[in-house]
C-alpha positions as CSV (number, residue, x, y, z in Angstrom):
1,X,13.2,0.5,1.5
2,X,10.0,1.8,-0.1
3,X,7.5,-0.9,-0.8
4,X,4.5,-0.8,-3.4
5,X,1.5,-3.4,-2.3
6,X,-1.1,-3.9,-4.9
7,X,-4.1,-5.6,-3.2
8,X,-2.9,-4.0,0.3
9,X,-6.3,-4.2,2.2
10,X,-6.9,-8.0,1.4
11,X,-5.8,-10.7,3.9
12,X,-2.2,-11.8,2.4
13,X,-2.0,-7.9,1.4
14,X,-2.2,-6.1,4.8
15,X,-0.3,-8.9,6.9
16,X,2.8,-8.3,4.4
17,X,2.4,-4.6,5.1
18,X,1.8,-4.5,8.4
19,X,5.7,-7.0,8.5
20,X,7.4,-4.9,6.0
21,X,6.5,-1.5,8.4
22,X,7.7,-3.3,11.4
23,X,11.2,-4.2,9.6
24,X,11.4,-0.7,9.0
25,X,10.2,-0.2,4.7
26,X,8.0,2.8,4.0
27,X,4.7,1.1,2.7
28,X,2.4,1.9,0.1
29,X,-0.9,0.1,-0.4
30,X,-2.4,0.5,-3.2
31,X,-6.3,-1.5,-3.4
32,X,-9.7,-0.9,-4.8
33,X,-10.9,-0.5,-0.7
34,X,-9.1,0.2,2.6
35,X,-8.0,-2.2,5.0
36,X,-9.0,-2.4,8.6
37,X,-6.1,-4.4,9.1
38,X,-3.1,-2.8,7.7
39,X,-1.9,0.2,10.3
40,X,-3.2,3.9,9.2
41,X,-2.2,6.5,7.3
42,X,-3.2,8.8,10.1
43,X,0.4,7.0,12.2
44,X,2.3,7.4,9.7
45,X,2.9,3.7,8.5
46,X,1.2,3.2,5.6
47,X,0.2,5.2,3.2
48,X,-3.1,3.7,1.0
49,X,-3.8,4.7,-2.7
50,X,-7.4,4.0,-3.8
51,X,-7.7,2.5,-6.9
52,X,-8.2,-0.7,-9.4
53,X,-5.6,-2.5,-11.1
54,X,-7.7,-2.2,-14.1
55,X,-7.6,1.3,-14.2
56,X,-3.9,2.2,-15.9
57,X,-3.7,5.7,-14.8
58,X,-4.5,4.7,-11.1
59,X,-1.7,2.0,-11.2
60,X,0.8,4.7,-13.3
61,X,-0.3,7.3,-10.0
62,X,0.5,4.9,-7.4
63,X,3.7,4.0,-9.0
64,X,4.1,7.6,-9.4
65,X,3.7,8.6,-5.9
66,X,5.5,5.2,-3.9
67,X,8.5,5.3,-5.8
68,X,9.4,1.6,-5.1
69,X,13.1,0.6,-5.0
C-alpha cells in the first residue's frame, strides 16, 4: 500500500507514519518542515516531500511522485 501524509512532520502526522511503515505501506510525507519523529528517508521508510498545502504545484508534485492507492 502506498500512503500520501499531508502534515507528516506534525504530532498526529508522524505517529500515523511511523504505524503505517511498521504495518508494511510505503509512506510519503509530505509537510511544510521535517519531522524528527517520523523514521528517515536515509532507512528507507519514509520518504518526506517539502512543501505547503497552499502551494498547488507542490501538492500536484507530491501526488505526482507518492502515487497513493
Amino acid at each position: 500500500m502506498r500512503v500520501l501524509i499531508t502534515g507528516g512532520a506534525g504530532s498526529i502526522g508522524s505517529r500515523l507514519a511511523a504505524n503505517l511503515v511498521g504495518s508494511g505501506a510505503e509512506v510519503f510525507s509530505f509537510d511544510v518542515a521535517a519531522s524528527p519523529i517520523v523514521p528517515s528517508r536515509e532507512f528507507g521508510q519514509v520518504v518526506t516531500r517539502l512543501g505547503s498545502v497552499q502551494d498547488s504545484d507542490a501538492v500536484d508534485l507530491a501526488f505526482a511522485t507518492a502515487k497513493p492507492d
